[in-house]
C-alpha positions as CSV (number, residue, x, y, z in Angstrom):
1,X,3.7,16.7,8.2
2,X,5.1,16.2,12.0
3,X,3.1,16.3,14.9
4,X,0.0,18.1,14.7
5,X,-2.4,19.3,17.5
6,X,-5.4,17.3,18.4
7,X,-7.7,21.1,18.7
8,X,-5.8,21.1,15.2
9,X,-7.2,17.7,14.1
10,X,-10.7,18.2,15.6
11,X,-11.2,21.4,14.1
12,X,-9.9,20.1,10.8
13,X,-12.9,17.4,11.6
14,X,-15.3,19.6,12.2
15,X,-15.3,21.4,9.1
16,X,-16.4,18.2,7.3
17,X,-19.1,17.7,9.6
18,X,-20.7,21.3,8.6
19,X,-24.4,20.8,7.9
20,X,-26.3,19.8,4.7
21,X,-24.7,16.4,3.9
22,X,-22.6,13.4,5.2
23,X,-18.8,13.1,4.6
24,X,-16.8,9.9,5.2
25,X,-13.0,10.4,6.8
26,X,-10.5,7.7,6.7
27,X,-8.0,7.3,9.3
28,X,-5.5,4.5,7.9
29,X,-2.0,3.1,9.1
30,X,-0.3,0.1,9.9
31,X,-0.9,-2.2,13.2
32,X,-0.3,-0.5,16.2
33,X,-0.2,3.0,14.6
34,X,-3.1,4.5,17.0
35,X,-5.5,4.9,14.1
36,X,-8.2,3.4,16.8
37,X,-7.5,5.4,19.5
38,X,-7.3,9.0,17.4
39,X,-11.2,8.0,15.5
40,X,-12.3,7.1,19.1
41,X,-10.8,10.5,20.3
42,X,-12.2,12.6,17.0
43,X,-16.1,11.5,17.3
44,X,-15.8,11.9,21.3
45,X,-14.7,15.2,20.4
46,X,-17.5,16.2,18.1
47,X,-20.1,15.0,20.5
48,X,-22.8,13.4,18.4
49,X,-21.7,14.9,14.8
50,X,-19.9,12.0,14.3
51,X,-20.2,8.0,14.5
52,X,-17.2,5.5,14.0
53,X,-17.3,2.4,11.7
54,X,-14.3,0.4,11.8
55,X,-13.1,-1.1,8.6
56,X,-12.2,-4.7,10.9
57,X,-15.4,-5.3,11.3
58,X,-15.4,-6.8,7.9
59,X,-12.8,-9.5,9.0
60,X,-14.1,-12.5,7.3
61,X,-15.1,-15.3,10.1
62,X,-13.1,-17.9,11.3
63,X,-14.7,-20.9,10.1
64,X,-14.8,-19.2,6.6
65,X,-10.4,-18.3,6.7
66,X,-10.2,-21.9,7.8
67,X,-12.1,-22.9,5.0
68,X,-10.3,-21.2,2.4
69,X,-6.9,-22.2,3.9
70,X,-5.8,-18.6,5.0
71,X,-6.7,-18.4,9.1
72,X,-2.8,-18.5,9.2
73,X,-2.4,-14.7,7.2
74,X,-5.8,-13.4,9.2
75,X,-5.3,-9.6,8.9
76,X,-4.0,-9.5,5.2
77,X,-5.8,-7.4,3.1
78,X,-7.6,-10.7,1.4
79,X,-9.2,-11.9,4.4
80,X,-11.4,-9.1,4.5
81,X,-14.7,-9.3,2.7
82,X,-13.7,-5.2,1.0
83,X,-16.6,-5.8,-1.3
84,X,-19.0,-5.5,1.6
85,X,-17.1,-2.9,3.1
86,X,-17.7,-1.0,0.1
87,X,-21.4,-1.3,-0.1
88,X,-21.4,0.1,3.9
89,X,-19.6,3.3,2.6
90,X,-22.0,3.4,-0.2
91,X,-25.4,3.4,2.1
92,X,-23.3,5.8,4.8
93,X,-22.5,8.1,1.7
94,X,-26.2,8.3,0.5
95,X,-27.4,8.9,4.1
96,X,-31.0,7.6,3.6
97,X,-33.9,8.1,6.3
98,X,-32.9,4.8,8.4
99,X,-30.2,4.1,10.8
100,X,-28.1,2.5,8.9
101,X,-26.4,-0.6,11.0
102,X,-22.3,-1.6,11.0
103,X,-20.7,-4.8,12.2
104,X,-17.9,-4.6,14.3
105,X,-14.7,-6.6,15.1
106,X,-14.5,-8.1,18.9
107,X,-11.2,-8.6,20.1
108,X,-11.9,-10.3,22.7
109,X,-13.0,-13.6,20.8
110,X,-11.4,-12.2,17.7
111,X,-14.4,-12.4,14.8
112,X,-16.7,-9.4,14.0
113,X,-20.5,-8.7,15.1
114,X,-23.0,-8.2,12.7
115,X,-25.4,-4.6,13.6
116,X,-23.5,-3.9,16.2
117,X,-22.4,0.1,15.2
118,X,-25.8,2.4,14.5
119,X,-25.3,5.6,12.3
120,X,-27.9,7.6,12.9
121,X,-29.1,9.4,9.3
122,X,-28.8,13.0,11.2
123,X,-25.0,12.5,11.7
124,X,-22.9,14.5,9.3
125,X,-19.8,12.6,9.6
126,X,-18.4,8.9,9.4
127,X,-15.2,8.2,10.5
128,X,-14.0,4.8,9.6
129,X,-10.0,3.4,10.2
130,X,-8.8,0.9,9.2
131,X,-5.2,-0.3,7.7
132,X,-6.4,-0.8,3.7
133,X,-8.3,2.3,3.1
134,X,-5.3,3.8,0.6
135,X,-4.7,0.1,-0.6
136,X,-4.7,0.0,-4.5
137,X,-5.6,-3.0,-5.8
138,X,-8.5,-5.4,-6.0
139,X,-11.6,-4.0,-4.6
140,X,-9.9,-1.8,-2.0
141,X,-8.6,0.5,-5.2
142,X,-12.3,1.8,-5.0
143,X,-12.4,2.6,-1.4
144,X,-10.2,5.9,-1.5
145,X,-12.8,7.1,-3.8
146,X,-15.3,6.2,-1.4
147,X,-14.0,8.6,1.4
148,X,-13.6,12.7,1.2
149,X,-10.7,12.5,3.3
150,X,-8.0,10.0,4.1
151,X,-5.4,10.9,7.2
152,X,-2.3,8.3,7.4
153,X,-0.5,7.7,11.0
154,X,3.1,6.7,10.6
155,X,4.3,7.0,14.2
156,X,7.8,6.1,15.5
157,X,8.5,2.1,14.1
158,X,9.7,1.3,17.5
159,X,6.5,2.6,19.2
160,X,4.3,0.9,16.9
161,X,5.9,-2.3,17.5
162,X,5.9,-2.3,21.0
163,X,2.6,-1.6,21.3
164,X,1.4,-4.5,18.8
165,X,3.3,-6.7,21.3
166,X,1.1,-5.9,23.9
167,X,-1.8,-5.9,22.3
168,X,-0.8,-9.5,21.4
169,X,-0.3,-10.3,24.7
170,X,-2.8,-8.7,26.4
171,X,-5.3,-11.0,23.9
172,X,-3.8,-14.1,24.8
173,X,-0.3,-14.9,23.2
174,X,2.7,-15.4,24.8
175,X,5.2,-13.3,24.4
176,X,7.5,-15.0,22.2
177,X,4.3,-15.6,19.7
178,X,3.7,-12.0,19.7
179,X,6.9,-11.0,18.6
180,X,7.3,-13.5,15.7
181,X,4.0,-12.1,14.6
182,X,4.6,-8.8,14.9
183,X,8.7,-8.5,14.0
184,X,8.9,-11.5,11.3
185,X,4.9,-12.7,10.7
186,X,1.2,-11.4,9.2
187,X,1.6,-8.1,10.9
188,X,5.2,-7.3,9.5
189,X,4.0,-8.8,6.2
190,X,0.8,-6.6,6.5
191,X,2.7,-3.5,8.1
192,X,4.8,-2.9,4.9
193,X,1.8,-3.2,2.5
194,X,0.5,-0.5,4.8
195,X,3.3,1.9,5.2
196,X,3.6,1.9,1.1
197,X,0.4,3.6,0.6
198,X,1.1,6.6,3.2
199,X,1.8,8.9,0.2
200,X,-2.1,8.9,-1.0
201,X,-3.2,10.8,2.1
202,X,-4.8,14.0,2.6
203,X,-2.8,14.2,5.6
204,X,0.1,12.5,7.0
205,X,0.8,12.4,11.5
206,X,3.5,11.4,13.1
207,X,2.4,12.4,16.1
208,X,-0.8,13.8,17.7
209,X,0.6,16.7,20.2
């Protein structure tokens, strides 16, 4: 599909959110795709039907990549803790009577926050995003299951890449380190994983209009 409305999207949204249960909607792409910005824009829009839980918040630690030798590839699907992600979806899906509590990644000194996302038990929809959520092997081959929906965001290549770059930047790099991360490094690397696995969506955007 091309561009699709965001009244489009929303309403598309709100049908999942219809009383008498909780439904889980993935929003997946690569780096810099806007997959963010369009969950932040969905549960704004449904004003308290909806909560966001970002799948980065189950980056594994710092201490814990440098430990297992991999802080250089932070961002590949293996330096996620997927099993744990997994048993979030699970308690989200069963929807019990207590607020159920989701970490979340802070960019700003780059590890993630244990209980820092509430979900209410009243709210009818999840929306989680995250790059891996059509991913098919080890652990994250269950997570598809796990969702009722799955949208995929493959927006101009050019686009996405600039806007990695400054993300990059505006967290600290230079701008030379950016772009060998984004054009040639992890986020290339982890960028054509992505991009493989657009076929599995419900719903493929190339642009939000």
């Amino acid at each position: 599909m091309a561009g699709v409305r965001f009244d489009e999207l929303v309403d598309r949204a709100r049908r999942l959110a219809a009383p008498g249960g909780r439904r889980l909607l993935g929003i997946a792409g690569a780096p810099g795709s806007g997959k963010s910005t369009l969950a932040r824009r969905l549960v704004d829009a449904l004003d308290g039907r909806a909560a966001l839980v970002g799948m980065d918040g189950f980056h594994l630690a710092q201490r814990e990549l440098e430990r297992l030798g991999i802080a250089d590839r932070k961002g590949a699907p293996d330096t996620f803790d997927a099993a744990g992600y997994l048993d979030l979806l699970g308690r989200l899906r069963a929807r019990g009577p207590d607020v159920v509590y989701a970490p979340e990644f802070r960019r700003e000194i780059e590890e993630p926050v244990a209980c820092a996302v509430p979900v209410p038990p009243d709210v009818p929809l999840v929306v989680t995003e995250g790059n891996y959520l059509l991913v098919r092997h080890d652990r994250w081959g269950r997570v598809r299951a796990a969702l009722d929906e799955v949208w995929f965001l493959r927006v101009d290549e050019d686009l996405r890449v600039a806007r990695l770059i400054d993300r990059h930047v505006r967290h600290g790099r230079s701008e030379a380190e950016a772009r060998e991360r984004v054009l040639r490094g992890t986020d290339h690397v982890n960028a054509q994983v992505v991009n493989a696995t657009g076929s599995a969506a419900d719903l493929v955007i190339t642009d939000v209009l």
